[in-house]
Kinemage of the C-alpha trace (Angstrom):
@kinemage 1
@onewidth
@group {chain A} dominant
@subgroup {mainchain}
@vectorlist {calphas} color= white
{ca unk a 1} P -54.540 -10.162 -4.807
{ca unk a 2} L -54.882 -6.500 -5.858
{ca unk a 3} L -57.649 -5.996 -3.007
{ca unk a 4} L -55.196 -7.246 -0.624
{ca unk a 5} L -52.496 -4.577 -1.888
{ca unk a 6} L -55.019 -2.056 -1.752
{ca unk a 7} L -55.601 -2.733 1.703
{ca unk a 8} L -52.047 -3.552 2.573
{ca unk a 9} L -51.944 0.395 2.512
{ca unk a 10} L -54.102 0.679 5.539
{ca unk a 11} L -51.698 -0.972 7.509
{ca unk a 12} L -48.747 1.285 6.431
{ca unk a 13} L -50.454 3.929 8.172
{ca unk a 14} L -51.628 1.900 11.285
{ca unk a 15} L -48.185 0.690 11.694
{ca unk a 16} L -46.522 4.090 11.778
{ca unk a 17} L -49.078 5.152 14.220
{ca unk a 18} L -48.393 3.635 17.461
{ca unk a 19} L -45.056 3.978 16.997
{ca unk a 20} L -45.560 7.817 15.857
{ca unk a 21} L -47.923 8.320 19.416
{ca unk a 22} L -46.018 6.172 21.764
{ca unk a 23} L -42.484 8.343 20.853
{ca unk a 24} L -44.435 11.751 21.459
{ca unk a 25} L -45.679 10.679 24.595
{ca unk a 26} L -42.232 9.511 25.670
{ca unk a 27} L -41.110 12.470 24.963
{ca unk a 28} L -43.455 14.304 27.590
{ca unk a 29} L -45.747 15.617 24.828
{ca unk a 30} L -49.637 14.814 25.661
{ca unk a 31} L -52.195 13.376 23.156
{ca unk a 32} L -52.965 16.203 21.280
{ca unk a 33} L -50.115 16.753 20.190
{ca unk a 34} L -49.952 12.911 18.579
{ca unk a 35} L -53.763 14.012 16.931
{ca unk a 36} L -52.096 17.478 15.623
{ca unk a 37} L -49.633 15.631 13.826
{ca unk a 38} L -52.705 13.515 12.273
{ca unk a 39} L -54.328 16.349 11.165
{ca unk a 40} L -51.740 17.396 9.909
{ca unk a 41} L -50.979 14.727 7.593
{ca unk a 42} L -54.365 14.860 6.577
{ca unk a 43} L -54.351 17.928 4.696
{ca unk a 44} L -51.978 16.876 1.742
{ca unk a 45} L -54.687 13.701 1.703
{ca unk a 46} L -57.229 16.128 1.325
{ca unk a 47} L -55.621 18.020 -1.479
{ca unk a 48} L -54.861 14.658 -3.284
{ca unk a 49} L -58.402 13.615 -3.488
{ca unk a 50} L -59.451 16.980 -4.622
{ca unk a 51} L -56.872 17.116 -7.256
{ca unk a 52} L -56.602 13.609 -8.224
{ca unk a 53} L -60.308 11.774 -7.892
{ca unk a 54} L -62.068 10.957 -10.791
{ca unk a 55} L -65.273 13.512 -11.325
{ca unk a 56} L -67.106 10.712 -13.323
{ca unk a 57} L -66.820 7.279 -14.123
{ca unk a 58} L -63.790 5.919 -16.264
{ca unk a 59} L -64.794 5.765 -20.218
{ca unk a 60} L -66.249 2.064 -21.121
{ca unk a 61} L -67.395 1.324 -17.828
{ca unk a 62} L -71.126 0.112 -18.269
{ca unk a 63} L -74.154 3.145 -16.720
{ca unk a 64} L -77.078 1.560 -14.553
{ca unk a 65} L -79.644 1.229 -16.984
{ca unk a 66} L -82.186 4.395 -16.748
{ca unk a 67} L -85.389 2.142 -17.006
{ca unk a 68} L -84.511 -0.552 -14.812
{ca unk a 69} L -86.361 0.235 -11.527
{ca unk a 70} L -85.636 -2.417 -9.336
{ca unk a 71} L -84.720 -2.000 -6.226
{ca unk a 72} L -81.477 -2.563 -6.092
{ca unk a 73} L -80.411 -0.887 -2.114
{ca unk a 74} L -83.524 -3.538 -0.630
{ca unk a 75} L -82.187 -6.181 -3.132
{ca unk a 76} L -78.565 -6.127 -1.494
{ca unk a 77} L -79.929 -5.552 1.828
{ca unk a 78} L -82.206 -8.932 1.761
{ca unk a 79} L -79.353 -10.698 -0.280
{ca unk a 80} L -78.219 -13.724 2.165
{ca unk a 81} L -74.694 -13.269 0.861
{ca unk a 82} L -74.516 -9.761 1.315
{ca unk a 83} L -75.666 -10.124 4.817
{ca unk a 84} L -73.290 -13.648 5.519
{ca unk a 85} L -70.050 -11.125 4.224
{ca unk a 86} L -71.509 -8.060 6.201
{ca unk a 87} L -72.258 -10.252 9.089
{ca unk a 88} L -68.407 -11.633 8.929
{ca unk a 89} L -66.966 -7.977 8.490
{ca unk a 90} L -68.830 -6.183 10.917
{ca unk a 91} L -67.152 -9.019 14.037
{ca unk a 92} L -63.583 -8.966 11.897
{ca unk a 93} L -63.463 -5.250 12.535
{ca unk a 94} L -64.272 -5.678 15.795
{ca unk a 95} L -61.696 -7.899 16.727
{ca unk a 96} L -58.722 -6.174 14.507
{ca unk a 97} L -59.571 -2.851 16.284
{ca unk a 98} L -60.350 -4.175 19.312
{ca unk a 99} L -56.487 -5.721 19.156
{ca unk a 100} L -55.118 -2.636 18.240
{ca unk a 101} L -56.568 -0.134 20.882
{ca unk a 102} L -56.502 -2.297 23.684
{ca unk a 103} L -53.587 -4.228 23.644
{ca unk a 104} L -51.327 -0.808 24.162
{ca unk a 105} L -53.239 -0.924 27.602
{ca unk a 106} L -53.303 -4.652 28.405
{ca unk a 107} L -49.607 -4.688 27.958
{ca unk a 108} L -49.015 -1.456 30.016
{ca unk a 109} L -51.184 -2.219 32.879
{ca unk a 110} L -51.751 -5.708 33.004
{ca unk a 111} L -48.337 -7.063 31.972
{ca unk a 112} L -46.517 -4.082 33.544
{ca unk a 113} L -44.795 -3.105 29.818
{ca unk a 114} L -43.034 0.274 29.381
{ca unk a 115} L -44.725 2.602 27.190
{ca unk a 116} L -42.392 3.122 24.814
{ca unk a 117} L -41.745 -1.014 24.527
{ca unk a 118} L -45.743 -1.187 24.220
{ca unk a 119} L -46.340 0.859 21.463
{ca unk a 120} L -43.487 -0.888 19.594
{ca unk a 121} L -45.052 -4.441 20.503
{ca unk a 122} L -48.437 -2.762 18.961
{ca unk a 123} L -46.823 -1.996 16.203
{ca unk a 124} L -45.289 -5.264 15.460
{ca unk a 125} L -49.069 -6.193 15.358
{ca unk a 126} L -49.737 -3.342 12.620
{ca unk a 127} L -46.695 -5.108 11.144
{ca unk a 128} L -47.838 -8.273 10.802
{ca unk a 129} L -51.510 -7.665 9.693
{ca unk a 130} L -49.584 -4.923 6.749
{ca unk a 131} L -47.416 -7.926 5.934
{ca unk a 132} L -49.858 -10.200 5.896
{ca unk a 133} L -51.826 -8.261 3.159
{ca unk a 134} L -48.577 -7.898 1.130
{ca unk a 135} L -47.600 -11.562 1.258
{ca unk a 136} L -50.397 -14.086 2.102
{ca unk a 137} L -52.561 -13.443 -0.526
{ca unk a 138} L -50.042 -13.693 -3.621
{ca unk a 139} L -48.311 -16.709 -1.619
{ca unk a 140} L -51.714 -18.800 -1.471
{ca unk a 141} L -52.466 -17.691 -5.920
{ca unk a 142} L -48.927 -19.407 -6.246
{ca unk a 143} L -49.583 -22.563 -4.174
{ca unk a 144} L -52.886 -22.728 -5.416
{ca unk a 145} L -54.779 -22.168 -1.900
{ca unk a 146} L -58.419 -20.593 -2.599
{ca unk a 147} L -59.687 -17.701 -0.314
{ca unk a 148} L -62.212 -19.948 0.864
{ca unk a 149} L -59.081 -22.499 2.873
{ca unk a 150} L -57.347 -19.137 3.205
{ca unk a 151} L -59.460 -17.627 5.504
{ca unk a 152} L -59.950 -20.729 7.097
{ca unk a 153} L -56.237 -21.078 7.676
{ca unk a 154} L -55.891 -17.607 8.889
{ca unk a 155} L -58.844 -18.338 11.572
{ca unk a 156} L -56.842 -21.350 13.028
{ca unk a 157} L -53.875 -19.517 13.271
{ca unk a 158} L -55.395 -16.726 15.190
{ca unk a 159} L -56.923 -18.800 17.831
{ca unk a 160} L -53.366 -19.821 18.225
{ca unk a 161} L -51.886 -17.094 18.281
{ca unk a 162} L -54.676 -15.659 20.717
{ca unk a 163} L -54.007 -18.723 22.926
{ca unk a 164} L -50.158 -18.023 23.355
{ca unk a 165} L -50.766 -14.109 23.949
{ca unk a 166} L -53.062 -14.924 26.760
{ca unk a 167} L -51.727 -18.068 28.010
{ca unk a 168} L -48.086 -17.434 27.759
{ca unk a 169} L -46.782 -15.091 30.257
{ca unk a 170} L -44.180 -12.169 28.957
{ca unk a 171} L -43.364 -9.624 26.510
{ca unk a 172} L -41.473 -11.744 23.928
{ca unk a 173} L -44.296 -14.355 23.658
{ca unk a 174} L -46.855 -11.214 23.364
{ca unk a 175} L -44.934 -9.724 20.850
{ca unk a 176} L -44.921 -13.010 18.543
{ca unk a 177} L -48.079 -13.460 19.152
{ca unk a 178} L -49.629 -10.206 18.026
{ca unk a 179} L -47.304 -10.336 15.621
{ca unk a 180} L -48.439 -13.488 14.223
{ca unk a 181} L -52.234 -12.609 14.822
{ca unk a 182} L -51.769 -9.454 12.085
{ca unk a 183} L -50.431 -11.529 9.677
{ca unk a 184} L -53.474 -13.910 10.194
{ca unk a 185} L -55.569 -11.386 10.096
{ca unk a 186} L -54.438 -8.679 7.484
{ca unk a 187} L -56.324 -10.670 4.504
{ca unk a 188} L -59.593 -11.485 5.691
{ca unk a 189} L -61.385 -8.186 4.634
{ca unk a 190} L -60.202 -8.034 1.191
{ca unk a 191} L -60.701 -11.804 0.865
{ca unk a 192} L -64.301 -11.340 1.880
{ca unk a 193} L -65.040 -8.343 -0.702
{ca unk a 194} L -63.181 -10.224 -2.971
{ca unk a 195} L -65.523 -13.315 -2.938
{ca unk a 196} L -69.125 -11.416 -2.816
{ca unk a 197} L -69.166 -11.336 -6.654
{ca unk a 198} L -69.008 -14.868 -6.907
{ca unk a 199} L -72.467 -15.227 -4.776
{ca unk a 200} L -74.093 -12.084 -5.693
{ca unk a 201} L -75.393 -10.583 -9.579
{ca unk a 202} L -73.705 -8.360 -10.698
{ca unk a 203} L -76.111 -5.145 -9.972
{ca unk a 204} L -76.248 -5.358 -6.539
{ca unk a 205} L -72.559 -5.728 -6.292
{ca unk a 206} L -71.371 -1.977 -5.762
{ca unk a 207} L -74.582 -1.500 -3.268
{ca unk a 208} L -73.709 -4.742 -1.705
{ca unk a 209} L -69.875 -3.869 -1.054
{ca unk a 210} L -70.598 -0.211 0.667
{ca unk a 211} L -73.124 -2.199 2.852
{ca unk a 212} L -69.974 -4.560 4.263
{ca unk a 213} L -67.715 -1.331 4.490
{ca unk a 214} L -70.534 0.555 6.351
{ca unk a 215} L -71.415 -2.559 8.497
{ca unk a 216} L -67.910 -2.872 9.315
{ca unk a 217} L -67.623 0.258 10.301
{ca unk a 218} L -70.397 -0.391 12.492
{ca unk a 219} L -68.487 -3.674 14.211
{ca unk a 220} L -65.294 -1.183 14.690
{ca unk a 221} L -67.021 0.834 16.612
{ca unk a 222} L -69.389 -1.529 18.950
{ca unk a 223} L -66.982 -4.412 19.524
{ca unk a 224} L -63.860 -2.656 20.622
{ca unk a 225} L -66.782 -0.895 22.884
{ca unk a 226} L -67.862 -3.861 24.055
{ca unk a 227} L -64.105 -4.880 24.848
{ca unk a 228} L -63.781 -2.011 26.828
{ca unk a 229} L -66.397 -2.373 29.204
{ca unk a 230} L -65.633 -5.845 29.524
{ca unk a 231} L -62.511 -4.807 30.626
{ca unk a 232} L -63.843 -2.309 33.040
{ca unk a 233} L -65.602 -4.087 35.127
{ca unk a 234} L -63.442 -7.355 35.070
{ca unk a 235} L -60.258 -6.430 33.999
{ca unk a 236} L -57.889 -6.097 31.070
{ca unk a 237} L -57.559 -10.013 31.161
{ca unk a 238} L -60.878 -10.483 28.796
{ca unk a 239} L -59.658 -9.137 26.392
{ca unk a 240} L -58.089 -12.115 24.751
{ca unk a 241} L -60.987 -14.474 25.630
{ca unk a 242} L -63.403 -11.896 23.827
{ca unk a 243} L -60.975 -11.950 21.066
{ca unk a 244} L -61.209 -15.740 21.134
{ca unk a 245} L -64.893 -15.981 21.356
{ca unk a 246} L -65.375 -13.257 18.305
{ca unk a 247} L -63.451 -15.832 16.034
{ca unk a 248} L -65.369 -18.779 16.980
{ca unk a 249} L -68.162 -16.376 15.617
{ca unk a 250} L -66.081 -16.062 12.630
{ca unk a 251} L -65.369 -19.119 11.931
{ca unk a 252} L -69.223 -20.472 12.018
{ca unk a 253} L -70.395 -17.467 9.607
{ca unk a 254} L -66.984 -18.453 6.752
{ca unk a 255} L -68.294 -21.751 7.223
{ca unk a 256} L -71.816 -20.495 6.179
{ca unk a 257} L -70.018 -18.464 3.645
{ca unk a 258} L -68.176 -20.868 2.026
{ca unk a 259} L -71.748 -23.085 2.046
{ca unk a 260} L -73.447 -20.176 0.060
{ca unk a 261} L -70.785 -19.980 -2.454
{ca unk a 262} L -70.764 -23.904 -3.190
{ca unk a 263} L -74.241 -23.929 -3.426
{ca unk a 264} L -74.014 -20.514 -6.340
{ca unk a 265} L -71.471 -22.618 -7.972
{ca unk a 266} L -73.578 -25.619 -8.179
């Protein structure tokens, strides 16, 4: 639950974004002037980290032992669970910034949206992948729901949700949509951090949880890529069916996941 708050935080500021970009370039002003603001904001982020970030590790936390000389980088990299999670991260990414820089243009030049109406139907997206951080995750530890039928849930629900953006004609049934598909998605990621300690020991965790972020990163960048020149060369309408197929990917590697952690348990 606390990884999901963490990364509930994220979608504050991707939330605030759209709608931050798409006012400024109501208002005549170009794009640079939405990235100023950006940098901007950045600077009291870099003086918090400078002021505020631990210089060493918090008292009682146990040091890597000095004569164990295993390696531990190769270890996470050949792990099967490390590679299932980073597998699994790497197409999330993908698809949750794939929905979030090309839907603005879907919905301006394929469903003939104002710009201003866009980048408020993006931002109900932001909205419902922030509040889907904030709420999903404590709802399921209440009801008793494990991450494992969690995620599985939340996959469902986003091929629905995919289905009615694409299928349904009109902003309102868009703007539920995306809507719903950030709430369905917001938990995944810190669901699938969450579960790598229960498949992986214990010193390969750290390595093994900056190889999903940096994989991930890797999926944001080619998949939304990918999207785009999809959408070049056949139109703005792939998008969704992309989206669509990228979850079916999803949903084989969780079911692989959720395989590798039964068979740790056992």
């Amino acid at each position: 639950m606390l990884l999901n708050l963490l990364h509930a935080f994220y979608g504050v500021g991707a939330l605030v974004g759209p709608v931050l970009a798409a006012g400024l370039l109501d208002a005549g002003l170009s794009w640079g002037a939405a990235y100023l603001v950006l940098a901007a904001a950045s600077v009291p982020l870099i003086v918090g980290f400078a002021v505020r970030y631990p210089a060493r590790s918090p008292s009682g936390e146990a040091e890597p032992d000095p004569g164990d000389r295993t390696p531990i980088f190769g270890g996470a990299v050949r792990h099967r669970a490390v590679q299932l999670c980073g597998l699994f991260l790497a197409v999330y990414v993908g698809v949750e910034i794939g929905l979030g820089n090309w839907t603005y243009s879907l919905l301006v030049e394929d469903r003939a949206l104002g710009a201003l109406l866009a980048g408020w139907v993006v931002s109900g997206y932001w909205f419902g992948f922030t509040a889907g951080r904030f709420v999903l995750s404590p709802l399921a530890e209440r009801f008793g729901v494990g991450p494992v039928a969690l995620v599985r849930g939340c996959l469902a629900v986003v091929v629905g949700a995919g289905l009615v953006v694409w299928l349904v004609p009109g902003a309102v049934a868009a703007a539920a949509g995306l809507v719903v598909l950030g709430v369905a998605l917001g938990p995944l990621y810190p669901l699938t951090v969450a579960v790598l300690p229960s498949m992986a020991p214990g010193r390969l965790v750290p390595t093994g949880i900056g190889l999903l972020v940096g994989v991930s990163v890797i999926g944001g960048a080619l998949f939304p890529w990918l999207a785009g020149t999809l959408a070049e060369s056949a139109g703005l309408g792939t998008l969704l069916p992309f989206v669509l197929c990228l979850t079916a990917v999803l949903m084989v590697t969780w079911w692989r996941v959720s395989a590798r952690m039964r068979v740790t348990a056992t």
